[in-house]
C-alpha positions in Angstrom: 85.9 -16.0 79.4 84.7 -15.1 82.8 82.6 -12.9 84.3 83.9 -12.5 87.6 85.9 -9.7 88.9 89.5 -10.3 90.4 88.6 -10.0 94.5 89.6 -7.1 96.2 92.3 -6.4 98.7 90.5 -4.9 101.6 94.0 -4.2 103.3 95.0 -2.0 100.6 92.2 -0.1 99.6 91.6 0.9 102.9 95.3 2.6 103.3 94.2 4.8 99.8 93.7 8.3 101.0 90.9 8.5 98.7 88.8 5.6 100.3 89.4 7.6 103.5 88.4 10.3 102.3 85.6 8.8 101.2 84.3 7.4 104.3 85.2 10.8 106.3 82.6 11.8 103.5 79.8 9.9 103.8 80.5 10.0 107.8 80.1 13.7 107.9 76.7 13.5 105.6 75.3 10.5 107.8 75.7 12.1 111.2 75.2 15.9 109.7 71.4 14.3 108.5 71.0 12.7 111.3 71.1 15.4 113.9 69.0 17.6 111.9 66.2 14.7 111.0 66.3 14.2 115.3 66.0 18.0 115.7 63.4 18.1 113.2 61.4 15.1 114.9 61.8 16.2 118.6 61.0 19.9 117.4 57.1 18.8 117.7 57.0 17.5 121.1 59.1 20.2 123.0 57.2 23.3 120.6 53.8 21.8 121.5 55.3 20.9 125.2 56.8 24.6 126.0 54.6 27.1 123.3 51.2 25.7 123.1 49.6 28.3 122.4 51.2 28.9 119.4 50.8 25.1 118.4 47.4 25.5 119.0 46.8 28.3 116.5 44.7 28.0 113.5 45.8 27.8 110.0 43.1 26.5 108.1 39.4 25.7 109.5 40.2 23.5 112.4 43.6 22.4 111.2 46.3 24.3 113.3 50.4 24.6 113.3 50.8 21.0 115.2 49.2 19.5 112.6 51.2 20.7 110.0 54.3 20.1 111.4 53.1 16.6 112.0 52.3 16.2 108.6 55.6 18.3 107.6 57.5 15.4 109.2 56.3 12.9 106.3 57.6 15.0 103.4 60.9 15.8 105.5 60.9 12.0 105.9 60.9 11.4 102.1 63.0 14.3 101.3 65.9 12.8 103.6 65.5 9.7 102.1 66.0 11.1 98.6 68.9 13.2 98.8 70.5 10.6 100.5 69.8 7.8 97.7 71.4 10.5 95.5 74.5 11.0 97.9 74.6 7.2 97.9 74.7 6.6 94.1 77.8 9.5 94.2 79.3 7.1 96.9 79.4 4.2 95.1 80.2 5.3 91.7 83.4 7.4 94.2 83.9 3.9 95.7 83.6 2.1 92.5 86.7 4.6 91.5 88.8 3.6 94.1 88.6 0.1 93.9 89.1 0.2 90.1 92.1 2.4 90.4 93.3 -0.9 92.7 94.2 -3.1 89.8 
């Protein structure tokens, strides 16, 4: 007996509505993320750029708003990364479906 799945047909999986639906999905996910991750990142710059003043303020002893937000930036960095890992694993168990529903 063996092991090895039957291959699959590229061709036809990728005429299933539900495989495009799939990658209009994880299309809509990856470039929503995206813009708000680059938003988030250049947010620094430009606040500290145009209002820095209020960059400069003080939130605890010498440590002030830009630092923060700096820092901020490494747990938004790590937050991203897990809630896509967890949209990925719905991906490819949503994939998994449509190529199984092939043969």
């Amino acid at each position: 007996m063996s092991d090895q799945k039957s291959p699959v047909n590229w061709e036809a999986l990728e005429e299933k509505p539900e495989f495009r639906a799939l990658l209009k999905k994880k299309a809509h996910f990856i470039i929503t993320a995206t813009i708000f991750f680059m938003t988030y990142y250049l947010a620094l710059p430009i606040l500290v750029g145009y209002f820095p003043e209020l960059m400069k303020r003080k939130v605890w002893g010498e440590v002030n708003i830009a630092y923060v937000f700096a820092l901020s930036q490494f747990f938004m960095a790590w937050i991203m990364a897990f809630v896509y890992v967890r949209a990925a694993s719905g991906w490819d168990k949503s994939a998994a479906s449509v190529i199984s529903d092939q043969h």
